[in-house]
C-alpha positions in Angstrom: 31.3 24.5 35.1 31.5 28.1 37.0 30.1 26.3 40.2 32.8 23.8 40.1 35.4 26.5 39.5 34.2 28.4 42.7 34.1 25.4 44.6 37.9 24.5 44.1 38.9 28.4 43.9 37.7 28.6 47.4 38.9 25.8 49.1 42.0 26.6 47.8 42.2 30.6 48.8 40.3 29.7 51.8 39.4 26.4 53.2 37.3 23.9 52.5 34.0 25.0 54.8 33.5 27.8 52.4 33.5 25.3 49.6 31.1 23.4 51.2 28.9 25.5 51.9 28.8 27.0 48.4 27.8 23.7 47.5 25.6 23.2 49.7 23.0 26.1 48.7 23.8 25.5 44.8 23.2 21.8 44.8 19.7 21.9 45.2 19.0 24.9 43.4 20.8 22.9 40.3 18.4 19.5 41.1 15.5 21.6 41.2 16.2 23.2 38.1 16.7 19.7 36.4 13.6 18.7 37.7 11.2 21.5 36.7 13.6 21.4 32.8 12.2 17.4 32.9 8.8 18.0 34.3 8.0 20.5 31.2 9.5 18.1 28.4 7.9 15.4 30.3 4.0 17.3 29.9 4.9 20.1 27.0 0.9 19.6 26.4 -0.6 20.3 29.5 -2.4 23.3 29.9 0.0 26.2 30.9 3.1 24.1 31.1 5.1 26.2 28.4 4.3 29.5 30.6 5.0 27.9 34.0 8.4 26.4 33.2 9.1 29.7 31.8 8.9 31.5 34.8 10.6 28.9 36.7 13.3 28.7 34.8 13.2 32.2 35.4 13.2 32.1 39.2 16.3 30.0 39.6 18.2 31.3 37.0 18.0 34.2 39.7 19.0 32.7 42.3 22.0 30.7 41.5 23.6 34.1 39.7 22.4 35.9 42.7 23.6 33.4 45.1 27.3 33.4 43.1 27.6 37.0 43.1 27.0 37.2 46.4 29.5 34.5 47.8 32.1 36.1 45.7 31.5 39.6 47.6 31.4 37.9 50.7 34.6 36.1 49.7 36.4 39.7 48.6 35.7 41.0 52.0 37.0 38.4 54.1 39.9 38.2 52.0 41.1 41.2 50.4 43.9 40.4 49.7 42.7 37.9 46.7 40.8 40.9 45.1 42.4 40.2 41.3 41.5 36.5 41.7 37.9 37.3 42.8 37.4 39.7 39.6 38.3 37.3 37.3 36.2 34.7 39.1 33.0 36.8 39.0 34.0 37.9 35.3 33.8 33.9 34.6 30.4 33.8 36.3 29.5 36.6 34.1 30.4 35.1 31.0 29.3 31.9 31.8 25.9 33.1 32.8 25.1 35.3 29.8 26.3 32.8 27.0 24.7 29.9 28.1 20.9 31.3 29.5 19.3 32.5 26.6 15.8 30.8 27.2 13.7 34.3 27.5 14.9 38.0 28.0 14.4 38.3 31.9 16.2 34.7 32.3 19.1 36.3 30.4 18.7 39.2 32.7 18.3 37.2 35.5 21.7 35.4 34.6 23.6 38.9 33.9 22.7 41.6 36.0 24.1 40.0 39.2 26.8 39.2 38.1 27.5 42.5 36.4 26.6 44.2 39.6 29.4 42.6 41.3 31.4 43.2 39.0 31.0 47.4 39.3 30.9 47.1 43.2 34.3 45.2 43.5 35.7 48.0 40.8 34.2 51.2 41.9 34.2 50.6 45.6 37.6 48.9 46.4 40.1 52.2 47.7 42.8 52.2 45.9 41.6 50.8 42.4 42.6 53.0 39.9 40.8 54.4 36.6 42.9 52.5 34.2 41.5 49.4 35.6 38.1 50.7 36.0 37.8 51.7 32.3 38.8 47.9 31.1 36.2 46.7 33.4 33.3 48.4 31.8 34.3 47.8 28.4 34.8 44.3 29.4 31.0 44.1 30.9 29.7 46.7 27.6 31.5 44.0 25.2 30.1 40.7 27.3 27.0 41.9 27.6 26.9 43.0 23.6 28.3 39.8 22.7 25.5 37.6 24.5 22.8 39.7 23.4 23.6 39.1 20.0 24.2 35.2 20.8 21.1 35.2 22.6 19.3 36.2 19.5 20.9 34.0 17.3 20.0 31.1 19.6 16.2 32.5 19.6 16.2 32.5 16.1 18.1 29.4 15.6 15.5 27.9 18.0 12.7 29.1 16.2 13.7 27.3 13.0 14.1 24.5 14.5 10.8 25.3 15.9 9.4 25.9 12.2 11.4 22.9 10.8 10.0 20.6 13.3 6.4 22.0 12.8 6.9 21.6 8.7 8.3 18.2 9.3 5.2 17.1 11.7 2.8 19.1 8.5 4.8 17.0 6.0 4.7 13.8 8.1 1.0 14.0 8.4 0.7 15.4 4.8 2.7 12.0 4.0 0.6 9.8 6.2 -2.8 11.3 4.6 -1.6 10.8 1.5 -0.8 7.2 2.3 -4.1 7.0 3.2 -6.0 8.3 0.5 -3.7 6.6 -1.8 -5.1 3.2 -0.2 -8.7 4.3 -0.4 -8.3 4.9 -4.4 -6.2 1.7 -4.7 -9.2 0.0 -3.0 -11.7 2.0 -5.1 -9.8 1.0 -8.5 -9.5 -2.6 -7.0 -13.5 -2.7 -6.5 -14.1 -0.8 -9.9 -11.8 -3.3 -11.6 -14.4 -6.2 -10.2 -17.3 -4.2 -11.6 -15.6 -3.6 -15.0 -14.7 -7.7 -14.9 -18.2 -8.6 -13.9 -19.9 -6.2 -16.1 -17.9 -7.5 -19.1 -18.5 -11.3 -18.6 -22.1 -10.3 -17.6 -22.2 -8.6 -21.0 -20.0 -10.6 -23.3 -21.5 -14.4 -22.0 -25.1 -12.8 -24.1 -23.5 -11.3 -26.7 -21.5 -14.3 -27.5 -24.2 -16.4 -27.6 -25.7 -13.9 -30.4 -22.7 -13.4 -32.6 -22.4 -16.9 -33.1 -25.6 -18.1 -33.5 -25.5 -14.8 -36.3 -22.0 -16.5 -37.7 -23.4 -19.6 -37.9 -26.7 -18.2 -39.8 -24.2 -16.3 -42.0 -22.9 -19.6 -43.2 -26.0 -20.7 -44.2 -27.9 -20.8 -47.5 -30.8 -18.6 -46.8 -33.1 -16.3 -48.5 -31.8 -12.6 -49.5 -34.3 -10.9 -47.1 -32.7 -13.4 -44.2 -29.6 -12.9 -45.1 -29.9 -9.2 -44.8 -31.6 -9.0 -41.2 -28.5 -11.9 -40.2 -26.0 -9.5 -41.4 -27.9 -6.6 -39.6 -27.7 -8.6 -36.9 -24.3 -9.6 -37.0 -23.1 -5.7 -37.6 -25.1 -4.1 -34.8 -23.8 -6.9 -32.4 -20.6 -5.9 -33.6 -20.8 -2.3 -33.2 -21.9 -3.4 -29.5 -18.8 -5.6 -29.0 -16.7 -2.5 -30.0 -18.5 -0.1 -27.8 -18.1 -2.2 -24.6 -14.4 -2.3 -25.3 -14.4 1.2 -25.1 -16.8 1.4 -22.3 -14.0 -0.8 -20.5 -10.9 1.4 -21.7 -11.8 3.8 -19.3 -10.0 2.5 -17.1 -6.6 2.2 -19.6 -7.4 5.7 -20.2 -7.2 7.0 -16.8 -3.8 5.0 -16.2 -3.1 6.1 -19.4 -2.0 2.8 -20.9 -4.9 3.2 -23.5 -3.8 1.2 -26.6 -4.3 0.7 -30.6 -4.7 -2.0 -32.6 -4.1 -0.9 -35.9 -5.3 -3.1 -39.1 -6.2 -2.4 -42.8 -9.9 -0.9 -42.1 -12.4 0.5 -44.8 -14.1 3.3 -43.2 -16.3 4.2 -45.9 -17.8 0.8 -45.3 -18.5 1.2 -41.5 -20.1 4.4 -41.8 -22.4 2.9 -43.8 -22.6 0.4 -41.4 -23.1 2.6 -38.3 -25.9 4.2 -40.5 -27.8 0.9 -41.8 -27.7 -0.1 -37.9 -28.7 3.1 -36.6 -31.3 4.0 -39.2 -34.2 2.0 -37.3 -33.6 4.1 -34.2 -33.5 7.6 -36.5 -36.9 6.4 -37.9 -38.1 6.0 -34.5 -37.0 9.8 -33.3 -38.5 10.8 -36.4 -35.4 12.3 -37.5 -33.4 12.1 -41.1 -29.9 10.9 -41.2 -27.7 11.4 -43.8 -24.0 10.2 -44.9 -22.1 12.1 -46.8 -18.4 10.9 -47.8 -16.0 13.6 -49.7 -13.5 11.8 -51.5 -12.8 8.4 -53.5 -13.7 5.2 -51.7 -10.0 4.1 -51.8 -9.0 7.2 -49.4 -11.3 5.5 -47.0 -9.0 2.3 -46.8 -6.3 3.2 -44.2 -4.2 1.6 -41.2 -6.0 2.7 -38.6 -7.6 1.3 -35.5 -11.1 0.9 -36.8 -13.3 0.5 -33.4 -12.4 3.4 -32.0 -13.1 5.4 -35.2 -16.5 4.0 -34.8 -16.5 4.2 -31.4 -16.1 8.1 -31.6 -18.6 8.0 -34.4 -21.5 6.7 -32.5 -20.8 8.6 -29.4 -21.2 11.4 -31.2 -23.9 10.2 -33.0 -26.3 9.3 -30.2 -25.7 12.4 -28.1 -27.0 13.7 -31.6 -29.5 11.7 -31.5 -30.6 12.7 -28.0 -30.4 16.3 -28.2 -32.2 16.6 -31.2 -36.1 17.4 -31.3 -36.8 17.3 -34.8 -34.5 17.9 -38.7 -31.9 15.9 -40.1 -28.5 14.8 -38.7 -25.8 14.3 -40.8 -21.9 12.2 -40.8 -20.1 13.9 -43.1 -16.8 12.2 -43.9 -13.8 13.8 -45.8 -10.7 12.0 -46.8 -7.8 14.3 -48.4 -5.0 12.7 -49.9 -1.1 13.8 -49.2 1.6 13.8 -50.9 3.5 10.6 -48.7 0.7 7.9 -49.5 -1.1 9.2 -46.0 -4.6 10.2 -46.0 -6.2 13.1 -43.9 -9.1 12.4 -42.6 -11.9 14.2 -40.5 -15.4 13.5 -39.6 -17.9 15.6 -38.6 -21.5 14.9 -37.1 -24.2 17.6 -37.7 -27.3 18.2 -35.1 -29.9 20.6 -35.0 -29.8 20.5 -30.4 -29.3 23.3 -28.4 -25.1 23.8 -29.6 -22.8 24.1 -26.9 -21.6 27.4 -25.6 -18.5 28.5 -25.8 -17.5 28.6 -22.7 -18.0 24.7 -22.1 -16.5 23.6 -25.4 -13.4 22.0 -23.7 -14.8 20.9 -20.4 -17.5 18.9 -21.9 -14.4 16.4 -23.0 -13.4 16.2 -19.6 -14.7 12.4 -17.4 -18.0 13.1 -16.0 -18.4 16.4 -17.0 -22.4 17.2 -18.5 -24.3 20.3 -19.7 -27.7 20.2 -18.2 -29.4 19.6 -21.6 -26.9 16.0 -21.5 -28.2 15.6 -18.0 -31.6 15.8 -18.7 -31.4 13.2 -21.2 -29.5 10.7 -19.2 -25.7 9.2 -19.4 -23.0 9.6 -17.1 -20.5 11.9 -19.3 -18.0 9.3 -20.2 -18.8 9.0 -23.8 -16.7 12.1 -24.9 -14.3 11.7 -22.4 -13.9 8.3 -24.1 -14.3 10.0 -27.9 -11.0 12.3 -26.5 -9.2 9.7 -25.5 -9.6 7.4 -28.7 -8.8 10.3 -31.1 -5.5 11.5 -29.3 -4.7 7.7 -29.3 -5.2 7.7 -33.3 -3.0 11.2 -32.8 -5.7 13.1 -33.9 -7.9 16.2 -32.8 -11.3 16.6 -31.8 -13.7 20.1 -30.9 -17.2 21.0 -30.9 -18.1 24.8 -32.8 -21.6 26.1 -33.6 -23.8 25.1 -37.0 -25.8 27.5 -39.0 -28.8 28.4 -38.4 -28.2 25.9 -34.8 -26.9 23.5 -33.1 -23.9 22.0 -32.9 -20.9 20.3 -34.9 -18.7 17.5 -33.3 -15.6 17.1 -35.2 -12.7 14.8 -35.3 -9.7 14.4 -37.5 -6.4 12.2 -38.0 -3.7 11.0 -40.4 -3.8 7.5 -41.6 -1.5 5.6 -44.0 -3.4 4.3 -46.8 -3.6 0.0 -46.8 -5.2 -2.5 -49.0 -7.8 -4.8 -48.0 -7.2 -8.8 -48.8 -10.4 -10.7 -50.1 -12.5 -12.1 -47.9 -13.1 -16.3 -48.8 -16.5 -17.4 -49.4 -18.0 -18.4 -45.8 -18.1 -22.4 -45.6 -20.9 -24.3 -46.3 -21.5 -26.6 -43.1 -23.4 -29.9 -45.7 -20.0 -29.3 -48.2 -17.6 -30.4 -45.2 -16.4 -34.1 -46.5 -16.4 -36.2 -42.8 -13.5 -36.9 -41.4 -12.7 -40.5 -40.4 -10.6 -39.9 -37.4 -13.0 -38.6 -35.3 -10.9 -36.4 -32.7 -12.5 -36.0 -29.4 -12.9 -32.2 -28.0 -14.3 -32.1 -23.9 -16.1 -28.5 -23.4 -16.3 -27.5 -20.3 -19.0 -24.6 -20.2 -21.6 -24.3 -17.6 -24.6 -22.2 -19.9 -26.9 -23.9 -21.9 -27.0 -21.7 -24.7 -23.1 -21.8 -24.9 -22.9 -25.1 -24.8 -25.4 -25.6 -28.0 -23.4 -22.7 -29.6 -20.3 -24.5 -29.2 -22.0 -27.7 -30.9 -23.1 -25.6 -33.8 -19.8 -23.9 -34.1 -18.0 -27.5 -34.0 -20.6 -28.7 -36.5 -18.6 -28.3 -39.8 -15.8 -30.6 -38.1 -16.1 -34.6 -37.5 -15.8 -34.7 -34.3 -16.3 -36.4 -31.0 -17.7 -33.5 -28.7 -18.3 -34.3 -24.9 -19.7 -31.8 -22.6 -19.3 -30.9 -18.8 -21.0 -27.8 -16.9 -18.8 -27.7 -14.4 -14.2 -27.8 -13.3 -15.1 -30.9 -11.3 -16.7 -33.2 -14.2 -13.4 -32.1 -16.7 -10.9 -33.2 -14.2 -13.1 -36.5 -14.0 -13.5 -36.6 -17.5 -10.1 -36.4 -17.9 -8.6 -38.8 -15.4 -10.7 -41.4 -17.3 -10.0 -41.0 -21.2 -7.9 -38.6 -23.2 -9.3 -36.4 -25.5 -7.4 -34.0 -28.3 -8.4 -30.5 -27.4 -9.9 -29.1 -24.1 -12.4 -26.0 -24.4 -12.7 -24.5 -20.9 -14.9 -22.4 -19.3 -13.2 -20.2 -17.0 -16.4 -19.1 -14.6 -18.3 -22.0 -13.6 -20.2 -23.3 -10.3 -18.4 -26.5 -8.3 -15.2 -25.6 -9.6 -14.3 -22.8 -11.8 -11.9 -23.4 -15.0 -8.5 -22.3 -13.7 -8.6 -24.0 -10.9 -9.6 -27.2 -12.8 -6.7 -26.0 -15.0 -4.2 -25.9 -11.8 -5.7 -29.6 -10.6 -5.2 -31.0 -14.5 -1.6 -29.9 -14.7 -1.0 -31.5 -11.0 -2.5 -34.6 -12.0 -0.4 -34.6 -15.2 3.1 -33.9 -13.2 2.2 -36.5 -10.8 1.3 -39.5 -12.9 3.5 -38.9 -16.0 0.1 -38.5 -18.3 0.5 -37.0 -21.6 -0.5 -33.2 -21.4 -4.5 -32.2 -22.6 -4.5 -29.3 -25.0 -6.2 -27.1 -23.4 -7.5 -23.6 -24.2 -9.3 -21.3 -22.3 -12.8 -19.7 -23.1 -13.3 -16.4 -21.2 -15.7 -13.7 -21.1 -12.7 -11.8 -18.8 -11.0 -10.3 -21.5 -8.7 -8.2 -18.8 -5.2 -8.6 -19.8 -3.9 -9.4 -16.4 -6.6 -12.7 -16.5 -5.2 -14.0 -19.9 -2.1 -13.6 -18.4 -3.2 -15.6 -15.2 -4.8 -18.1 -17.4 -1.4 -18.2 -19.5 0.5 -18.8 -16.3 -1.6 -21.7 -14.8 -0.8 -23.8 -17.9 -3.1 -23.2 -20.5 -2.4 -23.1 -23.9 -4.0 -20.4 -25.2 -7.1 -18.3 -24.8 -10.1 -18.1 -26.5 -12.3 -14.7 -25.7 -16.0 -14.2 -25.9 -17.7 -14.0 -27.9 -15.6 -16.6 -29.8 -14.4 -15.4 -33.3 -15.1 -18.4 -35.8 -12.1 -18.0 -37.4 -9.9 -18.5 -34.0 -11.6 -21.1 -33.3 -11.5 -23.0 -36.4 -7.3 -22.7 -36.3 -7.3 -23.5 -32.5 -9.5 -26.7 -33.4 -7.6 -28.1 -36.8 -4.0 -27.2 -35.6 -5.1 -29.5 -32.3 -5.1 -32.6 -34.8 -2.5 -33.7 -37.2 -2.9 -34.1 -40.1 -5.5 -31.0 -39.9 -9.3 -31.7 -40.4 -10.7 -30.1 -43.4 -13.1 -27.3 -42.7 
């Protein structure tokens, strides 16, 4: 802007050579200072480029004030006579120079003291200038100079937040990016700990089904008292198993913290005694005594609650008892207190003789994965009280750990129930008092194990039915394109073709050829509620988990047949 002002100032007041000349020297001066600014943001990383641009920056910020200061001088003494037009000139180089060079202290020298110089030589050595102008010309210069210092270090400081802001922004970005990153890596993680969880539990459940039912079916059997007993054993300490691997797999849910309840009528007296009569083999094996001790009337023990994990608790306590003490007598003591608005307050506490638990550690022992060494050293992975607190704040309860007298340790948990009344179990049904029925219904079972597959016929045995098995997705979509049958019992992991995709084919098939639709139900050892709802949304119609409850089975299989089969 002040180079173009100079230019037209003097071809006008003098001629056009003078012009052109001016140009000529400041043209190039002005490319090479664009070049050297585009150079630097071009390579801001190499090595020394921030200090090199400085100084030449520097350098020719020098020059062209230098150079305009001097042309005006030369310009005032070949023509004296335009000495007011030259002071303003140089006073608009001046300005100019010192509001808009601010990059470093000796640029913004380099842009004012030229400038200023000329300034004092037109004013002090030009006969005949008197002191009244003098004085505004120093004041002028003072109050310039004043003014773009203080712009210069507003412009510094300016810069330097948007320094700092540009810094944060990169920190945050690659905070952000990181984050991204290690948000993928524990989505991945959970994905692949999800597949363990889902392969441990059918690996699990696919046994253990096979065990409670062939117990259930026992159970419905006349046998001898001592039998009896070891079935119902049996059936209890499978059970208790079932239950715990739930929890085991709520882990998860707790860590998402979409752990849930399933509150029924439960009579806790009557599963402490279970816990006990299952446990008491392994207590006799330690060489330890166990005792039960229940403070209050058996009816405060029948309450609303969610009965698994009250057990669950219960034996997570109970075995860590059980491994951390040498020798004495562990004892469940359970106290229901009545209140006042038909609630009952209950608390349970489990008694060892092991090495306590300092003080210290009392709450961090609750934490995932978090051991003393005397846990450590007798094996587990720290997830069974980390499971315990979860439970008991699910139940909205509390749960601690103080010392016992003369040693050890107390585990302790405690919640409010509302009281509920059990309903009367019906006699188990007698598989040779089943009158046959004469339509014969037809149920295909697609399941791939052995020992499921005989289950399933001994589970089916009280009904007169027509039961065809296949091992495998393929064989039921065969099976089905040739006959129809009344109910459909599918496996959901099998070889050749597991069950939803058989499931997808059948529904195809259906849709295409206008054939009535199958029944079909799903048996799964996935119990995950994302695969129910996968199965759900392929087209079955309903689910069946391992291991199978008897009675769900029994409804699915006589509301599949009209009128009902007697059972």
């Amino acid at each position: 802007m002040s180079v173009g002002a100079i230019i037209l100032l003097t071809g006008w007041l003098c001629n056009w050579t003078w012009a052109l000349s001016f140009f000529v020297v400041q043209a190039p001066l002005y490319i090479l200072l664009w070049r050297v600014t585009q150079n630097g943001l071009a390579h801001p990383t190499a090595p020394g480029a921030g200090l090199r641009l400085k100084r030449r920056t520097e350098l020719l910020t020098l020059a062209l004030a230098t150079h305009n200061s001097l042309f005006v001088l030369v310009a005032w003494r070949l023509q004296p006579d335009f000495h007011p037009h030259l002071m303003m000139l140089i006073a608009a180089v001046l300005v100019v120079g010192a509001l808009q060079v601010h990059a470093s202290r000796l640029s913004f020298a380099a842009a004012v003291v030229p400038p200023v110089a000329a300034i004092f030589w037109i004013a002090f050595s030009e006969v005949g200038v008197s002191p009244e102008l003098q004085a505004p010309v120093i004041l002028f210069v003072f109050g310039i100079v004043c003014a773009a210092w203080r712009q210069w270090r507003t412009d510094r400081e300016t810069v330097k937040l948007m320094l700092d802001l540009s810094e944060g922004s990169q920190k945050l970005m690659t905070a952000l990016s990181q984050a991204e990153t290690d948000r993928a890596a524990a989505e991945r993680a959970n994905q692949a700990k999800s597949r363990f969880l889902a392969t441990i539990s059918h690996e699990v459940r696919t046994p253990l089904n096979v065990i409670l039912g062939l117990a259930e079916v026992l159970k419905r059997r006349r046998l001898p008292p001592a039998e009896a007993g070891m079935i119902d054993d049996m059936a209890d300490a499978g059970g208790m198993l079932l239950r715990l691997l739930n929890g085991a797999l709520d882990i998860s849910k707790i860590e998402s913290g979409q752990s849930e309840v399933q509150m029924a009528p439960a009579d806790l007296g009557q599963s402490l005694n279970a816990v006990v009569r299952v446990w008491r083999a392994r207590v006799d094996e330690l060489n330890l005594s166990l005792e039960l001790v229940l403070q209050g009337q058996p009816e405060d023990f029948i309450v609303q609650t969610d009965v698994a994990k009250v057990e669950q608790v219960i034996i997570n306590f109970l075995s860590n008892a059980l491994k951390l003490t040498p020798s004495g007598v562990i004892r469940i003591v359970a106290q229901a207190q009545p209140a006042s608005d038909d609630s009952v307050a209950l608390r349970f506490e489990i008694h060892d003789q092991g090495p306590g638990v300092p003080e210290a550690q009392r709450e961090r022992i609750f934490q995932p994965f978090e051991q003393l060494d005397a846990g450590r050293a007798v094996g587990g992975a720290g997830l069974g009280l980390a499971i315990s607190h979860a439970s008991v704040q699910a139940l909205g309860g509390d749960l601690g750990v103080h010392a016992a007298e003369p040693h050890g340790a107390v585990f302790w948990f405690g919640f409010t129930a509302q009281r509920a009344t059990i309903r009367a179990v019906p006699l188990p049904i007698e598989i040779d008092l089943l009158p046959a029925s004469p339509a014969r219904p037809t149920i295909l079972a697609a399941e791939d194990h052995p020992a499921n597959r005989k289950l399933l016929a001994l589970l089916l045995e009280p009904f007169d039915v027509n039961l065809v098995f296949v091992e495998n997705g393929k064989e039921a979509l065969a099976a089905l394109a040739e006959e129809s049958f009344d109910l459909v019992l599918m496996d959901a992991m099998m070889p050749v073709m597991d069950g939803i995709t058989a499931l997808t084919a059948i529904r195809a098939a259906e849709a295409a050829t206008g054939r009535p639709r199958a029944l079909i139900h799903m048996l799964t050892a996935n119990v995950f509620d994302d695969d129910v709802a996968r199965y759900m949304q392929a087209g079955a119609d309903g689910v069946l988990r391992k291991p199978i409850e008897i009675d769900d089975l029994q409804r699915v299989v006589q509301k599949s047949f009209s009128p009902p089969l007697a059972a």
